[in-house]
C-alpha positions as CSV (number, residue, x, y, z in Angstrom):
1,X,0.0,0.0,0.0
2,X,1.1,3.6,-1.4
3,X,0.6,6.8,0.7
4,X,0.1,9.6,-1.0
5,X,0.2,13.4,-0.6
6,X,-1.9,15.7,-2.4
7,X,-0.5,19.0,-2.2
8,X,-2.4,22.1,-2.7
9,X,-2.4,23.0,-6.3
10,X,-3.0,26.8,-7.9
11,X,-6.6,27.0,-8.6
12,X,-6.1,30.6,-10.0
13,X,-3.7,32.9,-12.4
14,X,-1.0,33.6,-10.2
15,X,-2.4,31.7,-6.4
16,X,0.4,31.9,-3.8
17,X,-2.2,30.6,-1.2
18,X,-5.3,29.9,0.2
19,X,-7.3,29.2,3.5
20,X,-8.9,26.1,4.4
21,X,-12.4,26.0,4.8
22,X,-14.0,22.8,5.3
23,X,-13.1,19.0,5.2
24,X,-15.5,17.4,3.4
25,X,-13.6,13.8,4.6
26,X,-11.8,12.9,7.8
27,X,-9.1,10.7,8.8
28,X,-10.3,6.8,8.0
29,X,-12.6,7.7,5.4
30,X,-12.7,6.1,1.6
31,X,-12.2,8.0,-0.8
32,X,-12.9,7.8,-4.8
33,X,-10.7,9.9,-7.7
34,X,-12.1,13.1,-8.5
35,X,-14.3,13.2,-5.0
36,X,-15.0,16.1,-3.2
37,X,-12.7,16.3,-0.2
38,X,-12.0,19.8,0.6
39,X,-13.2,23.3,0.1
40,X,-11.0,26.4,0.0
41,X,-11.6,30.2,-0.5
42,X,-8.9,31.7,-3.1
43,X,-8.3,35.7,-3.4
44,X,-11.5,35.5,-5.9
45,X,-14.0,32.3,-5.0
46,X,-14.7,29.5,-2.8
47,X,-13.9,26.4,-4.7
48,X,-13.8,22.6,-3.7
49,X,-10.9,20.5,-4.6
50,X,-11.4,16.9,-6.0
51,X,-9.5,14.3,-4.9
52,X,-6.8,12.9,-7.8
53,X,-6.6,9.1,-6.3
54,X,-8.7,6.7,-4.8
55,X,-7.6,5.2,-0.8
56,X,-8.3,5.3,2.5
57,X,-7.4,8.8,4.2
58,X,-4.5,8.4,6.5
59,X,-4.2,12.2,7.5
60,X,-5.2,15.7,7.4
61,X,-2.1,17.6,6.9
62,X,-4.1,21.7,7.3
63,X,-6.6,22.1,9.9
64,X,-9.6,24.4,9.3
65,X,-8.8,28.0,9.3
66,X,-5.9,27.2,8.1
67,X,-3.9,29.5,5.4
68,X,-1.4,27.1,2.9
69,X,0.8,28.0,0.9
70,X,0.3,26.1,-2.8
71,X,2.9,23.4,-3.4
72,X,2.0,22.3,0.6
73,X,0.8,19.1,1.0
74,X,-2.7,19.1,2.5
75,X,-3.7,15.4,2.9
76,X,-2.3,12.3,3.0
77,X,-4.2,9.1,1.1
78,X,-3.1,5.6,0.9
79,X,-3.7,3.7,-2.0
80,X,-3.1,0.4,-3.5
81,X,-2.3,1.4,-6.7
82,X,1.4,1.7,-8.0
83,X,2.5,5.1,-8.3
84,X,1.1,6.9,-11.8
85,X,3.5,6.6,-14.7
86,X,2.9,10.2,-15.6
87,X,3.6,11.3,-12.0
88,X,0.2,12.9,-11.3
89,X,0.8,13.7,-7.7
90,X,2.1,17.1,-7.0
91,X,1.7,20.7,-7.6
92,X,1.1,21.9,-10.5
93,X,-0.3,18.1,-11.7
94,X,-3.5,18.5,-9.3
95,X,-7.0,18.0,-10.9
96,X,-8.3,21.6,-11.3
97,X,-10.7,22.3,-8.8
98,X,-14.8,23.0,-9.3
99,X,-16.4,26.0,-7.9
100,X,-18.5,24.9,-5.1
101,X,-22.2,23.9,-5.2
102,X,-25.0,23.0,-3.4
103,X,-25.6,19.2,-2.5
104,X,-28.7,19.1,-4.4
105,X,-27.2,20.3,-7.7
106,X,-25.1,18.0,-9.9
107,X,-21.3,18.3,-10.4
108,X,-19.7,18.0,-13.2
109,X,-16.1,16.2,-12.4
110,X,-12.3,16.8,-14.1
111,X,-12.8,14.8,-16.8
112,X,-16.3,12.6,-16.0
113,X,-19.4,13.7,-16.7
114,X,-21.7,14.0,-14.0
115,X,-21.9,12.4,-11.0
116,X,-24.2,11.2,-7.9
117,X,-23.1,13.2,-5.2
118,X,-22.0,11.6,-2.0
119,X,-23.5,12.9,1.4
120,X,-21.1,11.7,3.7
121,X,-19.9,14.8,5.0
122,X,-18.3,15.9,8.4
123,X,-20.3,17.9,10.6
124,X,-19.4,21.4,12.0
125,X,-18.3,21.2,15.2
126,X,-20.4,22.7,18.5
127,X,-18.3,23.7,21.5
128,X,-19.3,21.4,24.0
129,X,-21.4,23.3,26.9
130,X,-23.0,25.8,24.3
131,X,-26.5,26.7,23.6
132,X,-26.8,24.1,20.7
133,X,-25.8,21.3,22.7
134,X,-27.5,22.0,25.6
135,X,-30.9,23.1,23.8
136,X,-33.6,20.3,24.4
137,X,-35.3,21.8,21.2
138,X,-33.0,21.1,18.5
139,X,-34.6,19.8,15.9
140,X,-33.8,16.1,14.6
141,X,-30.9,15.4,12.7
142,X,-30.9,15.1,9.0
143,X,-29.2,12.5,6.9
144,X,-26.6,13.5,4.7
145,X,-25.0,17.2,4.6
146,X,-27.9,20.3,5.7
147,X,-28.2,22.2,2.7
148,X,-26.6,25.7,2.1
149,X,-24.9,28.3,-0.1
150,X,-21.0,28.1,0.5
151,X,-21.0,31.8,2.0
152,X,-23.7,30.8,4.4
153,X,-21.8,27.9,5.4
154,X,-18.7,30.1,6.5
155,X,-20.9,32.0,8.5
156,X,-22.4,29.0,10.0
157,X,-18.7,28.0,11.0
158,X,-17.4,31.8,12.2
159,X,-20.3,31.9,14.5
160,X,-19.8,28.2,16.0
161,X,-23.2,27.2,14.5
162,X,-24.2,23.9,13.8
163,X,-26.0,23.9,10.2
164,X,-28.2,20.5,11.6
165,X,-29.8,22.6,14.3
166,X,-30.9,25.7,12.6
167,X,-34.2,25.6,11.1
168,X,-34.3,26.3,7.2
169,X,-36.4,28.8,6.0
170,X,-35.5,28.8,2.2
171,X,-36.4,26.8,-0.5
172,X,-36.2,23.3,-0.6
173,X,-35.5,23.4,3.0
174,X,-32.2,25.2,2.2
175,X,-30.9,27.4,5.7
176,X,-30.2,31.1,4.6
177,X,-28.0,34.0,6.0
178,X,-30.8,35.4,7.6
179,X,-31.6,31.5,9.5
180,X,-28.0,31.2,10.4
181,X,-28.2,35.1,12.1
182,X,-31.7,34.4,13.8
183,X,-30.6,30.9,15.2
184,X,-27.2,32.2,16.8
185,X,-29.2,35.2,18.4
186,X,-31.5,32.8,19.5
187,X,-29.0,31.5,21.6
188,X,-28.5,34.5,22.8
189,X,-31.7,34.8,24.7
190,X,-33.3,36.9,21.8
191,X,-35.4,34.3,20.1
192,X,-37.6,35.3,17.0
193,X,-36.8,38.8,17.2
194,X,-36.4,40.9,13.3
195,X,-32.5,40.6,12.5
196,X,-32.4,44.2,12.5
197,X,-34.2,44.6,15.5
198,X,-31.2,42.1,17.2
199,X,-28.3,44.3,15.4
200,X,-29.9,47.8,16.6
201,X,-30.0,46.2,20.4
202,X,-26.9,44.7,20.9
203,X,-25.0,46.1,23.6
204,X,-21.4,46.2,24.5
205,X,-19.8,43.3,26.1
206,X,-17.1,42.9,28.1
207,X,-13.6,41.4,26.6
208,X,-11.3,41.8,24.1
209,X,-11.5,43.6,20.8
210,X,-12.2,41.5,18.2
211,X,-9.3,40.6,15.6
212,X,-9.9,39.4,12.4
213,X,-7.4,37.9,10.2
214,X,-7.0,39.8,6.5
215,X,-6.9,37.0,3.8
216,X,-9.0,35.9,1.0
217,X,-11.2,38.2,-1.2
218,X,-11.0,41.0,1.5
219,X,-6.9,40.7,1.5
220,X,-7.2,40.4,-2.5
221,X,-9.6,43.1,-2.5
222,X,-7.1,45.5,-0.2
223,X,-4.3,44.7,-2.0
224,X,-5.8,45.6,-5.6
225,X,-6.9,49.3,-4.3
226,X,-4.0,50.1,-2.6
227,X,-2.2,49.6,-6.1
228,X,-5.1,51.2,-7.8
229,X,-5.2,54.2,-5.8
230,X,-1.3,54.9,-6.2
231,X,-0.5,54.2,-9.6
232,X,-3.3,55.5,-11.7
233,X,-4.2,59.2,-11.4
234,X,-7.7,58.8,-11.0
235,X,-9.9,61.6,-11.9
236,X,-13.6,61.2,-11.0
237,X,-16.8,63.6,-12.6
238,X,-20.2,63.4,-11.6
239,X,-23.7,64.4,-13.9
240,X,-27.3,63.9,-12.1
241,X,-30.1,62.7,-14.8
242,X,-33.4,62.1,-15.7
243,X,-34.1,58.7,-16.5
244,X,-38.1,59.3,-16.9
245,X,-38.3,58.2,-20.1
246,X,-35.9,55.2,-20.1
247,X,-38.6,53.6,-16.9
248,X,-41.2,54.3,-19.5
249,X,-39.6,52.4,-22.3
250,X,-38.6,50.0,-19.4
251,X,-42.1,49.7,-18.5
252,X,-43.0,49.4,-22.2
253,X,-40.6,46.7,-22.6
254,X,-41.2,44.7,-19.9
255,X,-44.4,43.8,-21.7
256,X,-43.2,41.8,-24.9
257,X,-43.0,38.2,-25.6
258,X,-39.1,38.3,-26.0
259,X,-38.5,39.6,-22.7
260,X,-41.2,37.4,-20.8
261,X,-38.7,35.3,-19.0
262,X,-36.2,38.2,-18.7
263,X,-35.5,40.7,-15.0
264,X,-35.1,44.4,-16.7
265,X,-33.9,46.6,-14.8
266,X,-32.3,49.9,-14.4
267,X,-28.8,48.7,-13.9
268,X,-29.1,47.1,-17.4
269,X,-30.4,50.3,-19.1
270,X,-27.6,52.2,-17.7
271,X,-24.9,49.1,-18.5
272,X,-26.3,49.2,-22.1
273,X,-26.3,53.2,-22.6
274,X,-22.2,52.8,-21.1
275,X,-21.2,50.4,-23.4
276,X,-23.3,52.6,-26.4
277,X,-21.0,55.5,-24.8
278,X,-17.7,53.3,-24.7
279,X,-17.9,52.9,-28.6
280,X,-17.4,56.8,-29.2
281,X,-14.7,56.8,-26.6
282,X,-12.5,53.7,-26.7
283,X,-10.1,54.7,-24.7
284,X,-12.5,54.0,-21.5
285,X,-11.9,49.9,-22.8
286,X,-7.6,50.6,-22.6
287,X,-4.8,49.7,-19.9
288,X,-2.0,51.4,-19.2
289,X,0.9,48.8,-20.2
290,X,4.2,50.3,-17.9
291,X,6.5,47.5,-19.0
292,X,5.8,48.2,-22.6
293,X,5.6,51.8,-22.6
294,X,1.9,51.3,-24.0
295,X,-1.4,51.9,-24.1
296,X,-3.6,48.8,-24.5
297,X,-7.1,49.1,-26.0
298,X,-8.9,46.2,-26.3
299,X,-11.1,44.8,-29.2
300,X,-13.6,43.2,-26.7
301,X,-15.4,45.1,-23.8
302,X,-15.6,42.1,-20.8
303,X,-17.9,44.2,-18.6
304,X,-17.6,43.8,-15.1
305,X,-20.5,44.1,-12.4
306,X,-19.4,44.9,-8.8
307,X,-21.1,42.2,-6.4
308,X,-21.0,42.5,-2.6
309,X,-20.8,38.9,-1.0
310,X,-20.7,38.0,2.4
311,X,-17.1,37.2,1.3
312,X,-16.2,40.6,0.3
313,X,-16.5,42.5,-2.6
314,X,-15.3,40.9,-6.1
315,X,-15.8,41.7,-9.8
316,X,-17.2,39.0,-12.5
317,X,-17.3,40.0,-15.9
318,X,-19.4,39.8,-19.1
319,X,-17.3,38.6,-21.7
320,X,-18.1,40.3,-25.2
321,X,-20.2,42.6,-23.4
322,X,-20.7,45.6,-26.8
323,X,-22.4,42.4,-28.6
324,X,-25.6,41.5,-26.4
325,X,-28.9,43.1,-27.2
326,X,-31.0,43.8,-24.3
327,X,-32.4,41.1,-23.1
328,X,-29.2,39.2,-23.2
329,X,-27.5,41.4,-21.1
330,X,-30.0,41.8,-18.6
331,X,-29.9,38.1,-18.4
332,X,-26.3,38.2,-18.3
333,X,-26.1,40.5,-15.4
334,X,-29.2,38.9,-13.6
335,X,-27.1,35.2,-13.7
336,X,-23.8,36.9,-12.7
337,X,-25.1,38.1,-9.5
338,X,-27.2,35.1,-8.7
339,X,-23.8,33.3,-9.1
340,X,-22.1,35.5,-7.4
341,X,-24.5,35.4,-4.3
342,X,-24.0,31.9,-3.9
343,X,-20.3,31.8,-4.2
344,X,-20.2,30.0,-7.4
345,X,-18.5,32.3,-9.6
346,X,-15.9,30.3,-11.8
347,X,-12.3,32.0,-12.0
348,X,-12.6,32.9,-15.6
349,X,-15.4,35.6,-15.0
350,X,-13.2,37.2,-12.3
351,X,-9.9,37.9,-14.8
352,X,-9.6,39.7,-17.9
353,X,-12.4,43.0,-17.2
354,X,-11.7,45.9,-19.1
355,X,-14.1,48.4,-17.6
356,X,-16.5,48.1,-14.5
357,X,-20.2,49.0,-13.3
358,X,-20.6,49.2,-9.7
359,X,-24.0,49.4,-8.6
360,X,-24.3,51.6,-5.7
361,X,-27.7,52.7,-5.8
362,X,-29.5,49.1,-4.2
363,X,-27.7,50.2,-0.7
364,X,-29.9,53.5,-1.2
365,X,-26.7,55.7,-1.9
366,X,-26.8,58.8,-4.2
367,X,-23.1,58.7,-5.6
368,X,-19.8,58.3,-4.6
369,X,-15.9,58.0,-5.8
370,X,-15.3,54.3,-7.3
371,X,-11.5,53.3,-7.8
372,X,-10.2,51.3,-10.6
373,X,-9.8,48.2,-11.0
374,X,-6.3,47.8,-11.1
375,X,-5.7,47.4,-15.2
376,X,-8.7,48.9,-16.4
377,X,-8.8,52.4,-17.2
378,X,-12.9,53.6,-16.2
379,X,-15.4,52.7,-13.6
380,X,-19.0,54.0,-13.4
381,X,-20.8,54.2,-10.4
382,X,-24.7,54.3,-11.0
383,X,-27.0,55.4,-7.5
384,X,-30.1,54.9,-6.8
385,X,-33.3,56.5,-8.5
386,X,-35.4,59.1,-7.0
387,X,-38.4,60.4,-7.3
388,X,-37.4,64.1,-7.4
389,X,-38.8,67.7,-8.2
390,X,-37.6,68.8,-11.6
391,X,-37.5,71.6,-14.2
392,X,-39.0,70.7,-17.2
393,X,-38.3,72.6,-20.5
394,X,-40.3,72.3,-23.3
395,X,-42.0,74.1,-25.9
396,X,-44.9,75.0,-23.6
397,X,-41.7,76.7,-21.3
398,X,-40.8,75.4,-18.1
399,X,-42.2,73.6,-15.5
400,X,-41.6,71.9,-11.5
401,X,-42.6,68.3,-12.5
402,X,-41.7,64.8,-10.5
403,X,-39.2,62.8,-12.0
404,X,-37.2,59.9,-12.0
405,X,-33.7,60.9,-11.2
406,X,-30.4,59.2,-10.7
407,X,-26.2,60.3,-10.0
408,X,-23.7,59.1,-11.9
409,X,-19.9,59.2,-11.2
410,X,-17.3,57.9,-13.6
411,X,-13.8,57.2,-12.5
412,X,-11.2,57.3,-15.3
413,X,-7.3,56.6,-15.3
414,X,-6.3,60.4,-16.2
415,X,-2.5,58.8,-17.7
416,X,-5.1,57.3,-20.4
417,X,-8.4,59.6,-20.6
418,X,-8.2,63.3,-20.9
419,X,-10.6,65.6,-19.4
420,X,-12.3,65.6,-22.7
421,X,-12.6,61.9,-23.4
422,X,-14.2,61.2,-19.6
423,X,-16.9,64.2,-19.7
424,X,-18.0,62.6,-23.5
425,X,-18.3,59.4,-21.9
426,X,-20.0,60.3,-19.2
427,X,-22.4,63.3,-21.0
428,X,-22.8,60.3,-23.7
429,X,-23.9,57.7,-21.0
430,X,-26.6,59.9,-19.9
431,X,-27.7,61.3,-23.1
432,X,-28.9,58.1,-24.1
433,X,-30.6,57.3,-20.5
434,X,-32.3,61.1,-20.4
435,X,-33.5,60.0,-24.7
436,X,-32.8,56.5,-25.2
437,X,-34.1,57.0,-28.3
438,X,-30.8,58.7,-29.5
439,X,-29.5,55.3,-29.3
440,X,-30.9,54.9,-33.0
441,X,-28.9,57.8,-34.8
């Protein structure tokens, strides 16, 4: 018999390391190629790693919580099998990883089509003496892993909450963010009360100040605006407009068979009037190249969306963004933060953006001064619409009318845009959102 080590491979362009999440197998267990065993959070996603041999696991060489560095060895199998003649084992050799899923939803393996999934899972520990344990109402356990969205997992696990004893509240029976937050202030003597109702209440406690460690998307995240903010000269302008008429044709829209199946919404009006904008002014879809002592514009606009997970804040992208009608990118941007939500998003939609949306407006904020993404050379914050006194000009004169009304800002890399070039783009952008018919001439 053979023993093994799997060492953690680079799941991502350029991965130095990443933290260990959960063990999906423990010491004893048997274990099948291309199974589940581990999930990890990278810079950019939470992924799970499949297993590239078949055994009997003899160790766990990272404990939970853990950070490793890639190349590390992070379990320990034993096999049967000769060694593999093309030397499999190792970094670098490692089966590329999946991005994580729920239990009820099929996988697709490296290299096998899909698969039954297997519901032997470990359970998250409860610290013995704790609410959970001690609770003579917890409810009975379930067979096979409780089911949950990656992110909502971690939480589970940062709050020492046990995923079998929290009532589900989702579809499908699938526990939510909102079950996870409920059940640990539960056990706090604060049972049923509104989540914002327990967050407005808490009180100070006595104790240390909390610490918490900077890594994954948050340490990515940190580290990409720190080089942002100091290398490119950002310049940021700002134009409030009158989207009245783009609800209406919304509105208008809405109502046809093509886009029956199909969530419009603002965000996709504005992300369709930018890219319009972007193809008078292609320098907003350029990189400053300082190696090369060049200016890169790109051929294809990958449009990123800004999503806010309970991870931290990261940046899919639409590839080929300038070709989709309407409806296709409304459905493009309606998937991308679905995925994102649930922690699923695959490392190709996080590399290779050109130029970025970030939707402030759904936390209720007016504007603000978005940073690049580091390579990109424009941003564009959209905030939210208000109902708002106006001035109407026509040819009857003017007018105080209630409107529809929203802020835009647009952050551009000054080395690449001049004044010039960023107030066309931006005046362009809401041109065609005051009269989106202009996007006929």
């Amino acid at each position: 018999m053979n023993v093994k080590h799997f060492a953690l491979p680079d799941v991502g362009e350029g991965l130095t390391e990443a933290e260990i999440v959960t063990w999906l197998v423990k010491r004893g267990d048997k274990v099948t190629v291309n199974q589940a065993i581990v999930e990890i959070e990278t810079a950019k996603s939470l992924v799970e790693l499949p297993c590239p041999f078949a055994g009997e696991v003899s160790e766990l060489l990272a404990e939970q919580g853990e950070t490793v560095d890639v190349g590390r060895p992070i379990i320990s199998i034993a096999t049967s099998s000769p060694e593999p003649a093309d030397g499999s084992e190792g970094p670098g050799k490692s089966p590329q990883p999946k991005a994580a899923a729920d239990e009820e939803d099929p996988k697709l393996l490296v290299g096998y089509g899909a698969r039954e999934i297997q519901s032997k899972r470990r359970r998250s520990r409860t610290a013995p003496g704790s609410a959970l344990e001690s609770s003579a109402a917890q409810p009975p356990a379930e067979t096979g892993r409780p089911k949950a969205s990656p992110p909502v997992r971690k939480l589970a696990k940062d709050l020492g909450m046990d995923l079998h004893a929290i009532e589900p509240t989702g579809a499908d029976g699938i526990r939510t963010r909102e079950d996870v937050l409920r059940a640990h202030a539960t056990d706090n003597g604060a049972r049923n009360a509104p989540i914002g109702i327990l967050q407005a209440q808490a009180k100070p406690v006595a104790g240390d100040d909390i610490r918490i460690p900077i890594k994954g998307v948050r340490k990515h995240t940190a580290a990409a605006m720190v080089q942002s903010a100091f290398t490119a000269p950002h310049v940021t302008e700002f134009v409030t407009v009158d989207i009245s008429r783009t609800l209406a044709l919304k509105s208008e829209i809405g109502r046809r068979r093509e886009f029956a199946d199909v969530k419009l919404t603002p965000l996709a009006f504005v992300a369709r009037a930018f890219l319009k904008a972007i193809q008078r002014t292609p320098e907003a879809n350029s990189k400053w190249d300082e190696a090369a002592q060049e200016i890169v514009q790109f051929r294809e606009v990958n449009l990123g969306i800004a999503a806010a997970t309970p991870r931290g804040l990261i940046v899919p992208n639409i590839k080929g963004a300038q070709c989709l009608g309407l409806a296709e990118l409304a459905a493009a941007i309606g998937d991308l933060a679905l995925t994102a939500r649930s922690g699923k998003t695959e490392q190709a939609a996080m590399t290779n953006g050109t130029v970025t949306i970030t939707n402030i407006g759904v936390f209720g904020i007016d504007t603000g001064t978005p940073i690049l993404n580091p390579g990109e050379a424009a941003i564009l914050a959209v905030g939210t619409v208000r109902r708002t006194p106006w001035v109407v000009e026509d040819e009857q004169g003017e007018r105080i009318e209630p409107r529809s009304v929203l802020q835009l800002a647009l952050s551009f890399d000054h080395r690449i845009m001049d004044g010039q070039q960023g107030s066309q783009l931006l005046a362009d952008t809401a041109a065609l959102l005051r009269e989106p018919g202009l996007a006929l001439l």
